[in-house]
Wavefront OBJ file of the C-alpha trace (Angstrom):
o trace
v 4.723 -29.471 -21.713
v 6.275 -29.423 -18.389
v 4.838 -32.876 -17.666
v 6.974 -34.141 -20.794
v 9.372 -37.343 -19.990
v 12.649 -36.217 -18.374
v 12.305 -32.434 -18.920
v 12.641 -30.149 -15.834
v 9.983 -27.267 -15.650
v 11.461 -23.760 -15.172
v 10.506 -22.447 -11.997
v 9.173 -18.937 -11.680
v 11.097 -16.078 -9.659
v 9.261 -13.525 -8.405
v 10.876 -10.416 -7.808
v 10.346 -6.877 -6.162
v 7.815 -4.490 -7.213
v 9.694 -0.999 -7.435
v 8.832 1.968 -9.080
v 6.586 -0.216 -11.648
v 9.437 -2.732 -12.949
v 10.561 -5.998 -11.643
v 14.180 -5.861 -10.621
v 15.595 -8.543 -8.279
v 16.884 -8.065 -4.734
v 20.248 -6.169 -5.095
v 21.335 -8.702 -2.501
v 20.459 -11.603 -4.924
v 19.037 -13.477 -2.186
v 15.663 -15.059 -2.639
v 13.549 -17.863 -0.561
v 10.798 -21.082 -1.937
v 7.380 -20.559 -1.498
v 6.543 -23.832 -2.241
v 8.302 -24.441 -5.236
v 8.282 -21.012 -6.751
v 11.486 -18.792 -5.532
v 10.072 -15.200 -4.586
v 13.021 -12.213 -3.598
v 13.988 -11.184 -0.225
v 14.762 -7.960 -0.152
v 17.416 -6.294 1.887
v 18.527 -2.596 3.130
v 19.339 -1.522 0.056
v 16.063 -2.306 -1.501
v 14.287 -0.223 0.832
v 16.423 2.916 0.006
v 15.372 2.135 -3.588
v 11.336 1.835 -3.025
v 11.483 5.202 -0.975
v 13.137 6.892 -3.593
v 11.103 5.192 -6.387
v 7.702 6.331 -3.935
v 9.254 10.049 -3.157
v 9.802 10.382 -6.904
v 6.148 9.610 -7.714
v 4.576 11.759 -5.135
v 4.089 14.914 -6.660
v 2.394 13.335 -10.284
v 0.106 11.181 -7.770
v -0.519 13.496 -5.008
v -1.667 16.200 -8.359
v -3.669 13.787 -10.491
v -7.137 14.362 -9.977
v -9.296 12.558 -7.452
v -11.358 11.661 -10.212
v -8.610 9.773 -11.884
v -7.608 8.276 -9.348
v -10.988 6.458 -8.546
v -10.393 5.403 -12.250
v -7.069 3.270 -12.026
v -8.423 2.051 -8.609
v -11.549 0.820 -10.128
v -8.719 -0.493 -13.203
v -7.136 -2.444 -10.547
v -10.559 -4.047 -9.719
v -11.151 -4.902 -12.992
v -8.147 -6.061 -13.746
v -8.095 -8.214 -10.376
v -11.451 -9.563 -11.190
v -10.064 -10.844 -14.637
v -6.923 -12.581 -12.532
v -9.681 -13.827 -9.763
v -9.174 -17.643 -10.592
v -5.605 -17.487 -10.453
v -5.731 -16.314 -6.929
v -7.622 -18.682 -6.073
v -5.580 -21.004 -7.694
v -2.882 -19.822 -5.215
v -4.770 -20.689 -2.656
v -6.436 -17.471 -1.061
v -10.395 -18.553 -0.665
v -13.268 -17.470 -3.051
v -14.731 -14.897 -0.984
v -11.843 -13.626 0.303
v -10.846 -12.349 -3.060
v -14.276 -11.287 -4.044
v -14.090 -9.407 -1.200
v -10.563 -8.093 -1.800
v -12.199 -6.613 -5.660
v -14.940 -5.338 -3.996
v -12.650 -3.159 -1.627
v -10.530 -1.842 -4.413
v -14.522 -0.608 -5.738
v -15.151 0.797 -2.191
v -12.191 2.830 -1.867
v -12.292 3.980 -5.289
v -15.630 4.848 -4.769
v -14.541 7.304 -2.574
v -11.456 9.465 -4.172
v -13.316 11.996 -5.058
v -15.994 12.659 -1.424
v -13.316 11.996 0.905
v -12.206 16.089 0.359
v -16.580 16.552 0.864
v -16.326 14.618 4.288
v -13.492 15.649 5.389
v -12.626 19.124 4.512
v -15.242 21.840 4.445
v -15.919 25.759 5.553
v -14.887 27.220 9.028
v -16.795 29.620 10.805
v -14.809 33.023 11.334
v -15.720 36.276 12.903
v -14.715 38.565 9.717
v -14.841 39.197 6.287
v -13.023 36.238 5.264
v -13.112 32.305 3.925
v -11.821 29.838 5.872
v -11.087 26.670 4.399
v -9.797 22.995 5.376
v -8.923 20.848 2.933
v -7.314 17.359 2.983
v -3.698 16.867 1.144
v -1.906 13.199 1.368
v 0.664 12.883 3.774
v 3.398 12.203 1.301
v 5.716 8.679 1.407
v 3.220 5.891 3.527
v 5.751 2.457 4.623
v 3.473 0.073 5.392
v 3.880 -3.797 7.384
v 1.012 -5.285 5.837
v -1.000 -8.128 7.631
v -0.145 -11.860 7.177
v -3.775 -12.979 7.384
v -5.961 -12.856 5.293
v -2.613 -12.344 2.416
v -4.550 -10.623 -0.440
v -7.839 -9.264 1.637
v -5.138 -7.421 4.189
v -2.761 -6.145 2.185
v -5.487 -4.605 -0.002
v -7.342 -3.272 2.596
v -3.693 -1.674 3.716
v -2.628 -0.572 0.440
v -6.329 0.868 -1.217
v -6.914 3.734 1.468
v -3.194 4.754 1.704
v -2.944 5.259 -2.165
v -6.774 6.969 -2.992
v -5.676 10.130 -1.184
v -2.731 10.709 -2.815
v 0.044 9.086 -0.972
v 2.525 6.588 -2.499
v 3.720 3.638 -0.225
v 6.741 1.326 0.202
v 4.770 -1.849 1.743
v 6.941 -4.825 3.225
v 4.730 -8.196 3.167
v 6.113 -11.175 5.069
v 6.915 -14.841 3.624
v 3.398 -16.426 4.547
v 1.536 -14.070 1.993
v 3.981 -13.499 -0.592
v 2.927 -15.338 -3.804
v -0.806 -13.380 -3.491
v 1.273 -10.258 -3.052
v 3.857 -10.642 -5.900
v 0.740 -11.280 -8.114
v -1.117 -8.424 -6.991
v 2.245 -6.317 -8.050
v 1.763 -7.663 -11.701
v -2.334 -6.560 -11.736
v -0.792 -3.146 -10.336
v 2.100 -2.942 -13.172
v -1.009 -3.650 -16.095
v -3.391 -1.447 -14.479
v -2.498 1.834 -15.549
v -0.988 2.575 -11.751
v 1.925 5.272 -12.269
v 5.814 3.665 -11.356
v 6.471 4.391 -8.178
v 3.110 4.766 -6.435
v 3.268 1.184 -5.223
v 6.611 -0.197 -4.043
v 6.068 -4.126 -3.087
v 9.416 -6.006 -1.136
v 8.428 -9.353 0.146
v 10.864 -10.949 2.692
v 11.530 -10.972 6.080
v 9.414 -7.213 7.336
v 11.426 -7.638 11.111
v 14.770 -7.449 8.806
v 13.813 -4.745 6.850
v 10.985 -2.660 9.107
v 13.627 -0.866 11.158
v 15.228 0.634 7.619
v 11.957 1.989 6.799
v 10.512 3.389 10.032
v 13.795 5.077 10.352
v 14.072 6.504 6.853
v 13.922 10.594 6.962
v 11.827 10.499 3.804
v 9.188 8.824 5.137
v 6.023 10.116 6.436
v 3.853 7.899 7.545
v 4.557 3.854 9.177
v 1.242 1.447 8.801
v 2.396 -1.204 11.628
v -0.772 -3.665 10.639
v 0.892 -6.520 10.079
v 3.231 -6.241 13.429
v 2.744 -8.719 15.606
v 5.680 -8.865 17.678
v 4.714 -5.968 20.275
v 8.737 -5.146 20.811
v 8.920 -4.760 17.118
v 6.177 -2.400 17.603
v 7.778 -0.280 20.257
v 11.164 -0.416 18.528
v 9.698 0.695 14.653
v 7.684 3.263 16.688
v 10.859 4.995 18.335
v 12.570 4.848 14.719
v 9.538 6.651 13.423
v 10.037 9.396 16.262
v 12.728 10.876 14.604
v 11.227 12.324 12.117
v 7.643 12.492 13.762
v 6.425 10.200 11.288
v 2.197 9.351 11.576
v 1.777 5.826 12.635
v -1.276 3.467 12.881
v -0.702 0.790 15.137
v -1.441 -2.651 15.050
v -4.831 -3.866 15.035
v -5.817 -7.172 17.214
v -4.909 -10.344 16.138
v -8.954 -11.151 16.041
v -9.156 -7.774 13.548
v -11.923 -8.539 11.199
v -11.121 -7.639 7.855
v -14.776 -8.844 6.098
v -16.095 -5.411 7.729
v -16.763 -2.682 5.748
v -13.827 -0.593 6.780
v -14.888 3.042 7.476
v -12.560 5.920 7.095
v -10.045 5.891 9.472
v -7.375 4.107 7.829
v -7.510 7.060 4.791
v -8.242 9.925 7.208
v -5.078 8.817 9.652
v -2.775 9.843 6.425
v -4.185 13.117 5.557
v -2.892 16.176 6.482
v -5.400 19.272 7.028
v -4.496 22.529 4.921
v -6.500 25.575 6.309
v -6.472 28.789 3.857
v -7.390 31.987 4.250
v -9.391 34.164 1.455
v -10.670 37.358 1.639
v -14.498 37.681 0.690
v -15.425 39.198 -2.544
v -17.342 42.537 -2.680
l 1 2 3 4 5 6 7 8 9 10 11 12 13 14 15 16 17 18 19 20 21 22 23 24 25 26 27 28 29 30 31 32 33 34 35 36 37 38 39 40 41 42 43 44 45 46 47 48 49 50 51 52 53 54 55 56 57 58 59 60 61 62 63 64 65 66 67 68 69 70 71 72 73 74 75 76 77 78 79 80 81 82 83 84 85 86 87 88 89 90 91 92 93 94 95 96 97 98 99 100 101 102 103 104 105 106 107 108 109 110 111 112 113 114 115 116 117 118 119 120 121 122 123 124 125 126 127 128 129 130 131 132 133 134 135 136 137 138 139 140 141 142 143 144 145 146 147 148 149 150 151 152 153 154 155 156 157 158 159 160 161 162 163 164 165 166 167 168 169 170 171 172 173 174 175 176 177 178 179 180 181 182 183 184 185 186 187 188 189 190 191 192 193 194 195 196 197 198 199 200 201 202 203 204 205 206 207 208 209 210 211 212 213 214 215 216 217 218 219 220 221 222 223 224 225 226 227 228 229 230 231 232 233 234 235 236 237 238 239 240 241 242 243 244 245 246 247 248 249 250 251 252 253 254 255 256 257 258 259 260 261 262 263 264 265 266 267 268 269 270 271 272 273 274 275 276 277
């Protein structure tokens, strides 16, 4: 019992989420939460999640939209089985609620985003013409401080239906929901690699990932320091990376959500066919 007479409880460490293990910052640094140590991850741990989130891409981007509605809807379940122990770290009731009921939403929709977003073009000849939606690839994502587990869902769910893997930095104030939401992810039947979760200090570490070449996509959500906007935008320049802005610090993240944040990180694929006789 950790309330025993003169015995000192062991402390939990939290530690990076990277492609679906639990390795500690190759830095070794770390920071209290509280009284729980969590990692801070550095430079080198970015370069890691990338490669851990390039390596998955082609097994997530090729699984079926059907299957992935069904680890998504996994994650909810498994969530909803964890729900008091997120409470117990302090996020509010509904706000987790809510959080499980996005996970539904979006995995609701992996397989009728292709049916709303793709479809048949009108061409003068004897052809098909046809759009279809493909993920974007490797998605870095800032995700919000506020609300912690209702934010960095409602960051992480769209990016990952579609296809796309992500490397997502979350800040100090929301770390111990995040680090939790890592282990639901690692017992959820989510392929290594598809998630990549560095807690820490995201103006450290932000620059590293807007500028990394093997990125695709930069979610700047959780910015809120406008010249760390403008400088993680120029980094993502380079390689002409998609990026979704900021949203207002008055954002409301109760609202059903809408497309847009899933729609931003597709890419259209238009194919020609001949028509049959």
């Amino acid at each position: 019992m950790s309330d025993s007479p003169g015995r000192v409880a062991v402390r939990k460490t939290y530690k990076l989420f990277i492609g679906g293990k639990f390795p500690r910052s190759e830095s070794g640094r770390s920071y209290l939460v509280g009284d729980t140590n969590v990692a801070l991850a550095s430079r080198k741990d970015v370069r890691d999640a990338v490669l851990a989130a390039r390596a998955a891409v082609k097994g997530w981007s090729g699984a079926t939209a059907y299957n992935r509605g069904q680890i998504l809807y996994r994650v909810a379940e498994m969530l909803e089985g964890r729900r008091d122990q997120f409470v117990g770290l302090g996020v509010p009731v509904d706000e987790v609620d809510t959080a499980i009921d996005r996970w539904v939403w979006y995995a609701g929709w992996a397989d009728k985003i292709a049916q709303v977003y793709g479809g048949a073009n009108p061409v003068a000849g004897p052809y098909l013409n046809l759009s279809a939606p493909e993920p974007t690839g490797v998605v870095g994502v800032v995700a919000p401080a506020e609300p912690a587990l209702l934010g960095l869902v409602s960051v992480l769910a769209p990016a990952i239906v579609t296809g796309n893997t992500t490397v997502v930095l979350v800040g100090e104030p929301g770390a111990l929901p995040a680090v939790t939401l890592a282990e639901v992810l690692a017992t959820s039947d989510l392929p290594g690699g598809v998630v990549n979760l560095l807690t820490g200090r995201p103006a450290e570490t932000a620059p590293w990932l807007a500028a990394h070449m093997d990125v695709n996509a930069l979610d700047l959500t959780g910015v809120t320091d406008p010249e760390l906007a403008a400088e993680l935008e120029r980094g993502a320049a380079e390689n002409l990376k998609r990026v979704l802005r900021p949203v207002p610090a008055d954002h409301d993240w109760f609202v059903e959500p809408g497309l847009a944040r899933m729609t931003t990180l597709l890419e259209t694929k238009t194919v020609w066919h001949p028509k049959g006789v």
